[in-house]
N, C-alpha and C positions, 0 to 999 in steps of 0.2 A: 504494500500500500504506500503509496505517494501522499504526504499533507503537508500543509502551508504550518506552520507558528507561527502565533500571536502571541507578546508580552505583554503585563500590565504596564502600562506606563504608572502605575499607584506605586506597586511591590513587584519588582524585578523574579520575584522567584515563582511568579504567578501567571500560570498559558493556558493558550485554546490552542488547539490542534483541531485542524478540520481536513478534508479531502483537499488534495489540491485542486485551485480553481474556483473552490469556495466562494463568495463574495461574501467576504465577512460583516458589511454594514446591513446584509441583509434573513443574517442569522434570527431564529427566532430562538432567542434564550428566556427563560426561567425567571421567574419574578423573585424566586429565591435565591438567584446568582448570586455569587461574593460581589458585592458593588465594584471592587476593586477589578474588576476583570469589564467594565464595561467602559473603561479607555485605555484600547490597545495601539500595538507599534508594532510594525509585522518585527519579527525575530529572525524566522529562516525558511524562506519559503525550497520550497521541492524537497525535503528530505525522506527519504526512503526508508521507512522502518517494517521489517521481516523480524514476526516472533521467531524463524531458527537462528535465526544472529545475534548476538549480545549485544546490547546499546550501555555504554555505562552510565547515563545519565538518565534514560528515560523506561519506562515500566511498558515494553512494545504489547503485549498482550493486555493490558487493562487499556492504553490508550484506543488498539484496532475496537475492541469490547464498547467500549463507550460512544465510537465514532459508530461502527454500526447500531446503535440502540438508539443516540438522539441526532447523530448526524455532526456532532462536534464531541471534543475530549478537554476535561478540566482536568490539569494535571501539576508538579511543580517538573524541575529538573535540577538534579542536586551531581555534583561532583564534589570530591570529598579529595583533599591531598593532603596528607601527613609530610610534617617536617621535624627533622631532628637533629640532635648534635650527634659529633661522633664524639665516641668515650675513648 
């Protein structure tokens, strides 16, 4: 599956993922939405996510799950890097 990202422009750690191609102003979201997700900035459009491939930032099988069921995916994207001294 191919989809666009969208960032909050609120809270950086906060997206919509839709199919690619999407027109995102004309999304019909949820009146329960996190408000913060309802002024976006595209993030990365065309990225290819396949649940047999690892993604290390994003959860590719809850995202496809969600796109199929509302037609968009609310998700965060978290990388994590440890740093250390040497002993």
């Amino acid at each position: 599956m191919i989809i666009d990202i969208y960032t909050s422009t609120k809270s950086g750690n906060k997206y919509i993922s839709v199919p690619k191609g999407t027109k995102i102003a004309e999304l019909k979201l949820p009146n329960s939405i996190d408000p913060d997700l309802l002024t976006l900035s595209p993030f990365k459009t065309r990225l290819e996510i396949d649940p047999k491939k690892n993604h290390s930032a994003l959860d590719q099988n809850n995202i496809i799950q969600q796109i199929e069921n509302n037609g968009y995916a609310v998700h965060e994207a978290k990388t994590v890097i440890n740093i250390g001294t040497v002993k």
